[in-house]
Biopython code that builds the backbone (N, CA, C, O; Angstrom):
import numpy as np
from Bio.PDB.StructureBuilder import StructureBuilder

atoms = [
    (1, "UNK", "N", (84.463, 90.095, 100.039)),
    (1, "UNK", "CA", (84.472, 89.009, 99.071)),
    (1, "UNK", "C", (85.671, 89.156, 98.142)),
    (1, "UNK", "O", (86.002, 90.096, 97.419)),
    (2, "UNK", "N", (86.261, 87.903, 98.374)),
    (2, "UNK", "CA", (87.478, 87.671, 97.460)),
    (2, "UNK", "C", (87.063, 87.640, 95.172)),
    (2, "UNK", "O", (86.312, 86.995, 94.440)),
    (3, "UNK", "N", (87.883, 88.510, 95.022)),
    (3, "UNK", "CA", (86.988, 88.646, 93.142)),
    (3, "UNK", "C", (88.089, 87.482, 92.701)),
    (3, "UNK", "O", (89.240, 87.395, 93.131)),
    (4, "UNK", "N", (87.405, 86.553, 91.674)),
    (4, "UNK", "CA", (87.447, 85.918, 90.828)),
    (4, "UNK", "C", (89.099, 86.168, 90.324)),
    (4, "UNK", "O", (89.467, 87.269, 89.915)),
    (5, "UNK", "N", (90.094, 84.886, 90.426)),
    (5, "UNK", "CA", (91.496, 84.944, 90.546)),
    (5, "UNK", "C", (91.983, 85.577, 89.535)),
    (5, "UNK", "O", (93.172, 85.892, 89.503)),
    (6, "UNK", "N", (91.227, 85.824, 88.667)),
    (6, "UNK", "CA", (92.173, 86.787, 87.046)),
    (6, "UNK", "C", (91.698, 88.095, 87.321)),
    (6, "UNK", "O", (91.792, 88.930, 86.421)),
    (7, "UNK", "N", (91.124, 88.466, 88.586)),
    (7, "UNK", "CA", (91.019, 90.000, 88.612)),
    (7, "UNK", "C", (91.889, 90.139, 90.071)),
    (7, "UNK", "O", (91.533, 90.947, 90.928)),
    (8, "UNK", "N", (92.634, 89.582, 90.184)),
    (8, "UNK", "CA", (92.802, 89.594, 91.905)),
    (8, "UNK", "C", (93.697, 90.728, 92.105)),
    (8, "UNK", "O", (94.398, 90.771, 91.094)),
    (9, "UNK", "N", (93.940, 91.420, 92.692)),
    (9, "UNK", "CA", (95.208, 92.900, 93.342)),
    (9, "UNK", "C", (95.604, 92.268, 94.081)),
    (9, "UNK", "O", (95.147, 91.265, 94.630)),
    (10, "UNK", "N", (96.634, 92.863, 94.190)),
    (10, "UNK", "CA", (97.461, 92.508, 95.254)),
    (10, "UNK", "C", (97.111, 93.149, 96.639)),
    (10, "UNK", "O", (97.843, 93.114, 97.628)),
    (11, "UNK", "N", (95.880, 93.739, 96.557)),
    (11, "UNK", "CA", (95.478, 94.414, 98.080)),
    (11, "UNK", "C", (94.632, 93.085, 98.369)),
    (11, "UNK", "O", (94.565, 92.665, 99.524)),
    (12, "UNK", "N", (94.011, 92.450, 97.356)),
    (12, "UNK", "CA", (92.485, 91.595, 97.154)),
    (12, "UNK", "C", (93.262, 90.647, 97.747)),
    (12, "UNK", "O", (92.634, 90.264, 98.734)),
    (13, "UNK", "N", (94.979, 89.685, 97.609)),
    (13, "UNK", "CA", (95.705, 88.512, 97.651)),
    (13, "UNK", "C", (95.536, 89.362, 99.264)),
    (13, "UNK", "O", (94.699, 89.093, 100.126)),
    (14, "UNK", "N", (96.503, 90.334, 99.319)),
    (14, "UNK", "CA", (96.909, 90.273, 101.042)),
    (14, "UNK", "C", (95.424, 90.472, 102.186)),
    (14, "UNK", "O", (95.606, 90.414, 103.402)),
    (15, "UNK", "N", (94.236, 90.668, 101.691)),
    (15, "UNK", "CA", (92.870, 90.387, 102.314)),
    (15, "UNK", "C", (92.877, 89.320, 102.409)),
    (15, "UNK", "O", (92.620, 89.029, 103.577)),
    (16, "UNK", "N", (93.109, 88.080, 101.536)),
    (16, "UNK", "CA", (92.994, 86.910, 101.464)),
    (16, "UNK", "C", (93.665, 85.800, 102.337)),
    (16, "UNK", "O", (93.414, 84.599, 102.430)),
    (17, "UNK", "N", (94.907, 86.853, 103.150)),
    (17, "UNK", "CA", (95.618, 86.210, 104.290)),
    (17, "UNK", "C", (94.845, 86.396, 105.351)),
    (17, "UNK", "O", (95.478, 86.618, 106.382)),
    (18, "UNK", "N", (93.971, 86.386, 105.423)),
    (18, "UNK", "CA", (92.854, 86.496, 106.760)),
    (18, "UNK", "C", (92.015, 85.351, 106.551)),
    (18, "UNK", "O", (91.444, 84.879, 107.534)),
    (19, "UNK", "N", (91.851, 84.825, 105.404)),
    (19, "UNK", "CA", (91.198, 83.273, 105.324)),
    (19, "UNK", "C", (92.039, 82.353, 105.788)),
    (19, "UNK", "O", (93.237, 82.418, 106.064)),
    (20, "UNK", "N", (91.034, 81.229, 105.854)),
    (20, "UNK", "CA", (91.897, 79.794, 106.299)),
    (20, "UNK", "C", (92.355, 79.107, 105.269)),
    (20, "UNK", "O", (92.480, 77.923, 105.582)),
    (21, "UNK", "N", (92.793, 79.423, 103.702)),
    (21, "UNK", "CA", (92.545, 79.126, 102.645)),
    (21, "UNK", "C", (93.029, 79.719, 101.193)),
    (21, "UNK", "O", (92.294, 80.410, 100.488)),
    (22, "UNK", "N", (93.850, 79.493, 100.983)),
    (22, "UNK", "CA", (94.517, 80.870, 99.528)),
    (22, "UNK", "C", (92.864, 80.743, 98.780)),
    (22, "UNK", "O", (92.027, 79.874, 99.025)),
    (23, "UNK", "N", (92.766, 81.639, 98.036)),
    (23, "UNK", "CA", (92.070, 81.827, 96.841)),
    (23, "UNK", "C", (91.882, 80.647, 95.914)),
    (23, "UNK", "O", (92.898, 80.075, 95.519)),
    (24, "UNK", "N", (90.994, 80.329, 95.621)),
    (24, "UNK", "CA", (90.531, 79.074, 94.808)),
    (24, "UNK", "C", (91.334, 79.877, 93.173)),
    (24, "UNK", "O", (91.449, 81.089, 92.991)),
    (25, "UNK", "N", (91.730, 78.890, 92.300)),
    (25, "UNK", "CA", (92.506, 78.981, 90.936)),
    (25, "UNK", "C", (93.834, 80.127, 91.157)),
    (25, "UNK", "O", (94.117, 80.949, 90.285)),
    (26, "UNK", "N", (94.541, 80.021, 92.408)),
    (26, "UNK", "CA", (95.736, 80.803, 92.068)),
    (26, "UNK", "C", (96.845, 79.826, 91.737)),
    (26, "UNK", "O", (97.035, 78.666, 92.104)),
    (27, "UNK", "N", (97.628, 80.760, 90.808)),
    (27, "UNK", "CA", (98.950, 79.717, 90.408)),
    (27, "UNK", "C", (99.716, 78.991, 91.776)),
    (27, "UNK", "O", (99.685, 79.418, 92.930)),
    (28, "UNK", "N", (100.321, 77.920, 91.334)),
    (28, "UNK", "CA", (101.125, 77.144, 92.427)),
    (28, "UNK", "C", (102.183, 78.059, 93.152)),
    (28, "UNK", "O", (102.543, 77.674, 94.264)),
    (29, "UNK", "N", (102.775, 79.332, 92.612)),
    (29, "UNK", "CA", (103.712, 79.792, 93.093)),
    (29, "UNK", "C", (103.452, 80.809, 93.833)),
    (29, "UNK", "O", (104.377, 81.282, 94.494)),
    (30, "UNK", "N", (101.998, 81.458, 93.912)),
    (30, "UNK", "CA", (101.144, 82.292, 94.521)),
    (30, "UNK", "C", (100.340, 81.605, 95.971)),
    (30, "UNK", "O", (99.976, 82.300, 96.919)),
    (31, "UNK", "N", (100.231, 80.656, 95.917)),
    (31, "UNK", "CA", (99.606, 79.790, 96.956)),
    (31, "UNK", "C", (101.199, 79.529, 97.615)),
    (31, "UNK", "O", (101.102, 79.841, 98.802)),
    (32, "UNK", "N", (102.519, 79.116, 97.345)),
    (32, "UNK", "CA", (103.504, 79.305, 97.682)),
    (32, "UNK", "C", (104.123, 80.386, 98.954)),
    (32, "UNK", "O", (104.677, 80.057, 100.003)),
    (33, "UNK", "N", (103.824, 81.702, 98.467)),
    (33, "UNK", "CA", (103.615, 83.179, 98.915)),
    (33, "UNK", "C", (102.873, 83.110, 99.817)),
    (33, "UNK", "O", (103.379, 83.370, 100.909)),
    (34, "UNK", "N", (101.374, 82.741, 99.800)),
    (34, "UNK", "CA", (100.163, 82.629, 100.583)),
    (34, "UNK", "C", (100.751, 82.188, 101.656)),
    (34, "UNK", "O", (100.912, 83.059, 102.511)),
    (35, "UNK", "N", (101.239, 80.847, 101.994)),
    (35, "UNK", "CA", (101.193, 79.880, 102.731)),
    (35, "UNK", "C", (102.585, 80.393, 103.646)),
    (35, "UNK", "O", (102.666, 80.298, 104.871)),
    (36, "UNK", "N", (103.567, 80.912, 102.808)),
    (36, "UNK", "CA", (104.653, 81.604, 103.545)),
    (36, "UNK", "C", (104.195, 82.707, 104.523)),
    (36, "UNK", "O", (104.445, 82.839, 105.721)),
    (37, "UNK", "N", (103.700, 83.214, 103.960)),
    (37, "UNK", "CA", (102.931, 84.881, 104.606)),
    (37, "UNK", "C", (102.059, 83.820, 105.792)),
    (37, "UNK", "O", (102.427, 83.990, 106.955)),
    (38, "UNK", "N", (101.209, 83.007, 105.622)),
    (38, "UNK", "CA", (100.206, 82.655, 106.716)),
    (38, "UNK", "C", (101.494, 82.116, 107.411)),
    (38, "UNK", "O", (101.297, 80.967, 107.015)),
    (39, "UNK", "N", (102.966, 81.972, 108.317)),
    (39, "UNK", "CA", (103.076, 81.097, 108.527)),
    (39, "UNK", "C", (103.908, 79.877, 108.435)),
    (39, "UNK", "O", (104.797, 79.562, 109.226)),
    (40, "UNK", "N", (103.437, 79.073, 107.138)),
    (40, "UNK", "CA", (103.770, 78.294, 106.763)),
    (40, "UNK", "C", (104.607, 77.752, 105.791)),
    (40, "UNK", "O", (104.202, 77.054, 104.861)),
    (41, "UNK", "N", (106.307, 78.205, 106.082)),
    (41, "UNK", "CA", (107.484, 78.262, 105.140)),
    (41, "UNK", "C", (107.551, 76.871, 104.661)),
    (41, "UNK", "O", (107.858, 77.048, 103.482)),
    (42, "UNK", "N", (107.451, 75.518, 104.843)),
    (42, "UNK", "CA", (107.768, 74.375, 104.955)),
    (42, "UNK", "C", (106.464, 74.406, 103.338)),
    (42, "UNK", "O", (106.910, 74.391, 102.191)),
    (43, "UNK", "N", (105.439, 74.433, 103.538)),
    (43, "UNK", "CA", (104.435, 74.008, 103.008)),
    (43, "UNK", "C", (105.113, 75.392, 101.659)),
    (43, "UNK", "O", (105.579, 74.972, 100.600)),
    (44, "UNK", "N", (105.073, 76.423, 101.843)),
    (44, "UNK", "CA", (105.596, 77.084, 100.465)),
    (44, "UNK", "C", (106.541, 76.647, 99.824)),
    (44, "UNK", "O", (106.339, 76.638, 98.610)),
    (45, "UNK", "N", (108.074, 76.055, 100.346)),
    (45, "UNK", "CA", (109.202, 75.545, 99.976)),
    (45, "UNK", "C", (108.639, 74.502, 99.284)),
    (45, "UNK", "O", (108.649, 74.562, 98.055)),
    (46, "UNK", "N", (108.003, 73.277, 100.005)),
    (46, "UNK", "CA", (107.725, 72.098, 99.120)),
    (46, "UNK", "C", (107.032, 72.802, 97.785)),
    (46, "UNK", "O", (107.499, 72.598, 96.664)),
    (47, "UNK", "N", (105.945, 73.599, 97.993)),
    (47, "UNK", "CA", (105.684, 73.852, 96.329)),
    (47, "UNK", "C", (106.388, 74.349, 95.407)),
    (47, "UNK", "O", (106.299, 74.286, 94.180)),
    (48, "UNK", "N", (107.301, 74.992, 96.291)),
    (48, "UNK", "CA", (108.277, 75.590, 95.151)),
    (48, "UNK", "C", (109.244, 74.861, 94.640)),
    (48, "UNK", "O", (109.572, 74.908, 93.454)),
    (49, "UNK", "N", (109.743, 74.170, 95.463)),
    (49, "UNK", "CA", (111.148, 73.034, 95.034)),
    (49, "UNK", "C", (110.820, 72.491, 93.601)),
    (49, "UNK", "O", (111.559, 72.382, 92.622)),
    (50, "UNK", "N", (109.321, 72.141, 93.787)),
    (50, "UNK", "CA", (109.156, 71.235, 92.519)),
    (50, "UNK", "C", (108.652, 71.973, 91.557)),
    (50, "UNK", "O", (107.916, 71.316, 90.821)),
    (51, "UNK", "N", (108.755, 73.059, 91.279)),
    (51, "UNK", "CA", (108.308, 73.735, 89.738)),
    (51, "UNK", "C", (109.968, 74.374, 89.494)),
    (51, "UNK", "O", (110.660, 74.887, 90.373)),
    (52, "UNK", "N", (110.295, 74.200, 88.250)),
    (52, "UNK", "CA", (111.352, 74.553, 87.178)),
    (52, "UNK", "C", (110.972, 75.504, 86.798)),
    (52, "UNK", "O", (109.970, 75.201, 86.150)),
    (53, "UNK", "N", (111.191, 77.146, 86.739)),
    (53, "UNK", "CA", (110.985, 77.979, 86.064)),
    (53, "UNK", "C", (111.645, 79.688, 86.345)),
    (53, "UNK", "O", (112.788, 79.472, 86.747)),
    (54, "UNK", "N", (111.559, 80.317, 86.331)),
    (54, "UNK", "CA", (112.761, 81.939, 86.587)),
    (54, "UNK", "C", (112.053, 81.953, 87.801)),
    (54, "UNK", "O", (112.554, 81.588, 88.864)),
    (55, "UNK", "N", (110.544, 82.491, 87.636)),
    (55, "UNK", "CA", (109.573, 82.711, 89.050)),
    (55, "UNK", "C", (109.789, 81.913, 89.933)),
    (55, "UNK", "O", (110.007, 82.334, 91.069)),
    (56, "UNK", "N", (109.786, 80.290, 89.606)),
    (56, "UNK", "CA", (109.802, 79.600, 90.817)),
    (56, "UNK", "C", (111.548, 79.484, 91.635)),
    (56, "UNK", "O", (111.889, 78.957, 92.694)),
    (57, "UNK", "N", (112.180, 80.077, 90.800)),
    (57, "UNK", "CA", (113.444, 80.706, 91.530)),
    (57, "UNK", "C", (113.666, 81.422, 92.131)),
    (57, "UNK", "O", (114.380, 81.290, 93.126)),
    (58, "UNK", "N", (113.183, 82.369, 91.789)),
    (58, "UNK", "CA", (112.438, 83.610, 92.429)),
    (58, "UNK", "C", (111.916, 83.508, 93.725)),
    (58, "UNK", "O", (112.609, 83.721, 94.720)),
    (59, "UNK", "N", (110.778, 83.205, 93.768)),
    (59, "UNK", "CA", (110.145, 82.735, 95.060)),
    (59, "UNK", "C", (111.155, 81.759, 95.731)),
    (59, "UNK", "O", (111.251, 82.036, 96.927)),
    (60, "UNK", "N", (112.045, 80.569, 95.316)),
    (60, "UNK", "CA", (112.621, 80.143, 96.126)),
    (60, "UNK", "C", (113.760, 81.197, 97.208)),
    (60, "UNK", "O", (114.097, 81.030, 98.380)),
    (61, "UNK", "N", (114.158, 82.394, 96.111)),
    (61, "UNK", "CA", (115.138, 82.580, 96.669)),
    (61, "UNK", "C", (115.027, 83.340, 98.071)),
    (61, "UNK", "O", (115.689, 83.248, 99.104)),
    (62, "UNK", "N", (113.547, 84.403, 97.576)),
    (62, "UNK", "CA", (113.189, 85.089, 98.644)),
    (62, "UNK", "C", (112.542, 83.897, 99.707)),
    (62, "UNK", "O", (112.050, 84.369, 100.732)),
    (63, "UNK", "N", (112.514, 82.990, 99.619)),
    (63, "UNK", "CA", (111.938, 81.742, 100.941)),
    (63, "UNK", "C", (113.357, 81.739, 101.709)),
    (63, "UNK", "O", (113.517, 82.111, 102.872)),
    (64, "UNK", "N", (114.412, 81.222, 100.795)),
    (64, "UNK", "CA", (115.567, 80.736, 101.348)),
    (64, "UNK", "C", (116.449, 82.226, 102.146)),
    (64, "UNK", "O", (117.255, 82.017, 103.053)),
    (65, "UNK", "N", (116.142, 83.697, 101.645)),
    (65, "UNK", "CA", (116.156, 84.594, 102.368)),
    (65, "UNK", "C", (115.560, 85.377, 103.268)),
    (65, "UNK", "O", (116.137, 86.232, 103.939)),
    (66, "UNK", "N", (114.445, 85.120, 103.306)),
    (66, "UNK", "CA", (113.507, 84.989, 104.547)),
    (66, "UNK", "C", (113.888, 84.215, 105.910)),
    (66, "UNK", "O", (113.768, 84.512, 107.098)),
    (67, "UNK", "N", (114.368, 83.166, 105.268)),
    (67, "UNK", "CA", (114.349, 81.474, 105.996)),
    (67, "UNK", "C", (116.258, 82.287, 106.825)),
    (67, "UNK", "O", (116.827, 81.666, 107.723)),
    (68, "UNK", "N", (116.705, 83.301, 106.397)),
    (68, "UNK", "CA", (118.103, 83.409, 106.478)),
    (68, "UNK", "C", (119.262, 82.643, 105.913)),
    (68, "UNK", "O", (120.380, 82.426, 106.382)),
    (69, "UNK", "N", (118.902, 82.417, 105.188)),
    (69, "UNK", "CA", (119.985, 81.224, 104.253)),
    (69, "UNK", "C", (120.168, 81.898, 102.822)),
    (69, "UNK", "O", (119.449, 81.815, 101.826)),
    (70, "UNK", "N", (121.796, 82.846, 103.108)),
    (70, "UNK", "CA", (121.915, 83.899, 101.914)),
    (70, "UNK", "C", (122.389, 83.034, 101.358)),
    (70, "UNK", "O", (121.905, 83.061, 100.227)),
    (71, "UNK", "N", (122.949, 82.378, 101.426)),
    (71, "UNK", "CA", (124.078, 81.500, 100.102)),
    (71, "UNK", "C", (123.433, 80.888, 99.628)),
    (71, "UNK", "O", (123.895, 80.505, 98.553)),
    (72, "UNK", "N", (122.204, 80.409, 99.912)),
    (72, "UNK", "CA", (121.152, 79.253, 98.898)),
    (72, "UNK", "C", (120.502, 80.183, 98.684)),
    (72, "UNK", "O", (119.859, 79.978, 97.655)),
    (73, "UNK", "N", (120.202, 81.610, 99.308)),
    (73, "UNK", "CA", (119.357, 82.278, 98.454)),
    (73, "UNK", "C", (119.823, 82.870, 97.260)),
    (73, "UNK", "O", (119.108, 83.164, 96.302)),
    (74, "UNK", "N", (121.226, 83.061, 97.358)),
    (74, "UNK", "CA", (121.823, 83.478, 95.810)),
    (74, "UNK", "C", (121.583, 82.571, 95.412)),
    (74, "UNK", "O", (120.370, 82.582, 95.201)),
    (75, "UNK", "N", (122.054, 81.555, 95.097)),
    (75, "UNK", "CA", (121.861, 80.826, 94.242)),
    (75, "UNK", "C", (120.824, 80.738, 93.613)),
    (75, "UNK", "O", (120.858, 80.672, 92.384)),
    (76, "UNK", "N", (119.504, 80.712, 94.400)),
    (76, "UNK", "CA", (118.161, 80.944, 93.322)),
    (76, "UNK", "C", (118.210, 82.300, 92.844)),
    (76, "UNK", "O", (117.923, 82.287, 91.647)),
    (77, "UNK", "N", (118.416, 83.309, 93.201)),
    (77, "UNK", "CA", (118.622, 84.392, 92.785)),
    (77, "UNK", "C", (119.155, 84.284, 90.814)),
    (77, "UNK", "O", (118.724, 84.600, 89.704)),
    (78, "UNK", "N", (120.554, 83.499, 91.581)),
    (78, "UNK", "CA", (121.073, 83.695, 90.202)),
    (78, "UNK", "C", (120.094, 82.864, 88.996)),
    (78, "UNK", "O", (119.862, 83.368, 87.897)),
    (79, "UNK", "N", (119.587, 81.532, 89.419)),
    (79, "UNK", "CA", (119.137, 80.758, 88.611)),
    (79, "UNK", "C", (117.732, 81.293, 88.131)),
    (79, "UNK", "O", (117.022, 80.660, 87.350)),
    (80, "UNK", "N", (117.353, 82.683, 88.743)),
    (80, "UNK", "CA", (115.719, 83.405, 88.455)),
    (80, "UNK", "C", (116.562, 84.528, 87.494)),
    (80, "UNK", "O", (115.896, 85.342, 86.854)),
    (81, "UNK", "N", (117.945, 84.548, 87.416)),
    (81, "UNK", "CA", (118.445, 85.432, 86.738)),
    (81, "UNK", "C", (118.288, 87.085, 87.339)),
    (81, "UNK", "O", (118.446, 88.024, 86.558)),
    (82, "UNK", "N", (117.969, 87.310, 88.775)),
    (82, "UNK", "CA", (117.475, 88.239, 89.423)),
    (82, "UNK", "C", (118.918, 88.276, 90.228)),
    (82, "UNK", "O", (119.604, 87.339, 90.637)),
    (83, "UNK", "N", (119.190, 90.142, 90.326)),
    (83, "UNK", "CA", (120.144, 90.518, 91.130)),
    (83, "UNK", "C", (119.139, 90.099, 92.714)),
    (83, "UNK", "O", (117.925, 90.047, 92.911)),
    (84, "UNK", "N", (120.465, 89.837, 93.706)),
    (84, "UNK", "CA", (119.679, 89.230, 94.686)),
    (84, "UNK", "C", (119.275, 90.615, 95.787)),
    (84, "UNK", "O", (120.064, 91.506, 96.100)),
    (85, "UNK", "N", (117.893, 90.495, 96.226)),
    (85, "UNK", "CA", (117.346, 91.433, 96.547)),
    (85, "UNK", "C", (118.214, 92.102, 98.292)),
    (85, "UNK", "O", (118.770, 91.449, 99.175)),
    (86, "UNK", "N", (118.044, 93.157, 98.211)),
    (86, "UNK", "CA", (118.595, 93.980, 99.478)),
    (86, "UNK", "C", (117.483, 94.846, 100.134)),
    (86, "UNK", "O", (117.762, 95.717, 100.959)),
    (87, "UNK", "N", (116.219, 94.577, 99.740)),
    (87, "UNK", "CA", (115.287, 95.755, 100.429)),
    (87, "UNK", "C", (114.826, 95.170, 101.716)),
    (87, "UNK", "O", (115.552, 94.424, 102.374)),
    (88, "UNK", "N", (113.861, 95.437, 102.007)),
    (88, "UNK", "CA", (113.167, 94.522, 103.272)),
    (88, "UNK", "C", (112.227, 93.498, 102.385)),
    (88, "UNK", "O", (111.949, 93.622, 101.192)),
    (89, "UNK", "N", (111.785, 92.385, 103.347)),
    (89, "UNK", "CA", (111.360, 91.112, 102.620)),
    (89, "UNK", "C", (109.782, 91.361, 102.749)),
    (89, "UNK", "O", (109.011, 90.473, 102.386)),
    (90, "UNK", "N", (109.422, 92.275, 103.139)),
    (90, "UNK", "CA", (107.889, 92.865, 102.707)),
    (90, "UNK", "C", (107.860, 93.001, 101.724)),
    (90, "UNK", "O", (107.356, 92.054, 101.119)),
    (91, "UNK", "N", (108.315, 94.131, 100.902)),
    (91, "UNK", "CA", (108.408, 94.800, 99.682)),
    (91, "UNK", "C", (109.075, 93.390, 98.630)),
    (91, "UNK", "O", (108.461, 93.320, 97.564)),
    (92, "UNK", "N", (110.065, 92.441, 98.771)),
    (92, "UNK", "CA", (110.066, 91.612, 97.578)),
    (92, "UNK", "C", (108.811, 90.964, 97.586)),
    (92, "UNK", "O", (108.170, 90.944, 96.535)),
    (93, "UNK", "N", (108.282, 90.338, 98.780)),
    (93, "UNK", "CA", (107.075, 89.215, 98.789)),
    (93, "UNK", "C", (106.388, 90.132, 97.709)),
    (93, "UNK", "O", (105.861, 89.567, 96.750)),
    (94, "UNK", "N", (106.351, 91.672, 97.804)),
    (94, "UNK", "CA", (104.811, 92.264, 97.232)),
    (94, "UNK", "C", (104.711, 92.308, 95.770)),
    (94, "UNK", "O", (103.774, 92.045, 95.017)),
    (95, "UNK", "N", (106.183, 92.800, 95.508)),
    (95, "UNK", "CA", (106.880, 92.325, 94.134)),
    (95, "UNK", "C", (106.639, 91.004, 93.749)),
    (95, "UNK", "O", (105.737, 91.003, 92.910)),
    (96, "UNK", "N", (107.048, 89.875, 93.992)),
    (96, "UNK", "CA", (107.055, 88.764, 93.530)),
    (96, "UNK", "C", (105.147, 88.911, 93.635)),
    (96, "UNK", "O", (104.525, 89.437, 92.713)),
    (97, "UNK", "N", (104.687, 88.550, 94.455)),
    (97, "UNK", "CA", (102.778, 88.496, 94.077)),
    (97, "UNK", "C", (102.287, 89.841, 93.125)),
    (97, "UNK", "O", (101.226, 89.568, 92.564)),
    (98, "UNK", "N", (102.702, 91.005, 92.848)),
    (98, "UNK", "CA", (102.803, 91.500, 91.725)),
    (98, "UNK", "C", (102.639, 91.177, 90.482)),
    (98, "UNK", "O", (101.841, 91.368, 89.564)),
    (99, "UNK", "N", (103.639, 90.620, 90.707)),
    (99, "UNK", "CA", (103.997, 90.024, 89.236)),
    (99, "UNK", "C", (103.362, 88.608, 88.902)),
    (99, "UNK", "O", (102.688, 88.616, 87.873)),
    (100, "UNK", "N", (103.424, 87.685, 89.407)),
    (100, "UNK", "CA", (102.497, 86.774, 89.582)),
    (100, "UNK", "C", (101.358, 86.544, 89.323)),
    (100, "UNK", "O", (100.924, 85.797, 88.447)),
    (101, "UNK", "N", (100.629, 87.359, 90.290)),
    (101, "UNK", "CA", (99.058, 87.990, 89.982)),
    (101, "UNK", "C", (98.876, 88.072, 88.766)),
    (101, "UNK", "O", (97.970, 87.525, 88.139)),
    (102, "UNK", "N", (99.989, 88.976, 88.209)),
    (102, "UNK", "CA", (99.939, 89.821, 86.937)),
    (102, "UNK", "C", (99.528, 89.111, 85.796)),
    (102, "UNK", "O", (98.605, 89.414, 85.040)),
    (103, "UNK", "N", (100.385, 88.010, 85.719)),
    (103, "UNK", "CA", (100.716, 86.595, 84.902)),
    (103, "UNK", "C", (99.509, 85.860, 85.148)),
    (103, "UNK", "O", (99.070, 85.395, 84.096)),
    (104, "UNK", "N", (98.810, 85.584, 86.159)),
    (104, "UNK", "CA", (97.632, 84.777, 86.091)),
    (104, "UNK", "C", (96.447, 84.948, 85.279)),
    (104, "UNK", "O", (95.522, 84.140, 85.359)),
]
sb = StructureBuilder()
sb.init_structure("model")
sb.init_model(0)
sb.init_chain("A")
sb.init_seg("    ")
for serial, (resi, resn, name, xyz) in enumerate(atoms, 1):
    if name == "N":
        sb.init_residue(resn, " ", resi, " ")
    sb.init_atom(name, np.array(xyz, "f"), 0.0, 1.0, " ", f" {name:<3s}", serial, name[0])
structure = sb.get_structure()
């Protein structure tokens, strides 16, 4: 059983990729993540395009570097104000829902 979205871990979010379904009350940019991880880059991008904010730069950038598209991924990079990441794209996704989580 998935706990109640203001207690969620980030072990509790990546259990939650085994549903057909993100977590009921997660932020838009976390269901973003979700939907990338299940899969579904198209459906994360659209949520992200349309929120204005450092995070949702963030998440764009690691989409658009995932997706292999470094030069649009700097660019969100720069606009999240984040040096642009060099690790493997496991470890940012876990970071970015980290922090996220964190914030919810």
């Amino acid at each position: 059983m998935i706990p109640d979205v203001s207690a969620l871990t980030l072990a509790d979010f990546e259990v939650s990729l085994c549903g057909p379904l993100p977590p009921a009350g997660l932020s838009s940019l976390a269901k973003a993540l979700w939907h990338e991880r299940n899969g579904d880059w198209t459906q994360a991008h659209e949520i992200t395009q349309d929120i204005d904010s450092a995070d949702a730069s963030w998440v764009h950038a690691y989409l658009h570097r995932r997706e292999g598209d470094l030069s649009n991924a700097r660019y969100w990079y720069r606009h999240a104000g984040k040096t642009p990441a060099t690790g493997s794209l496991d470890d940012e996704w876990r970071a970015i829902a980290e922090t996220l989580l964190a914030r919810s």
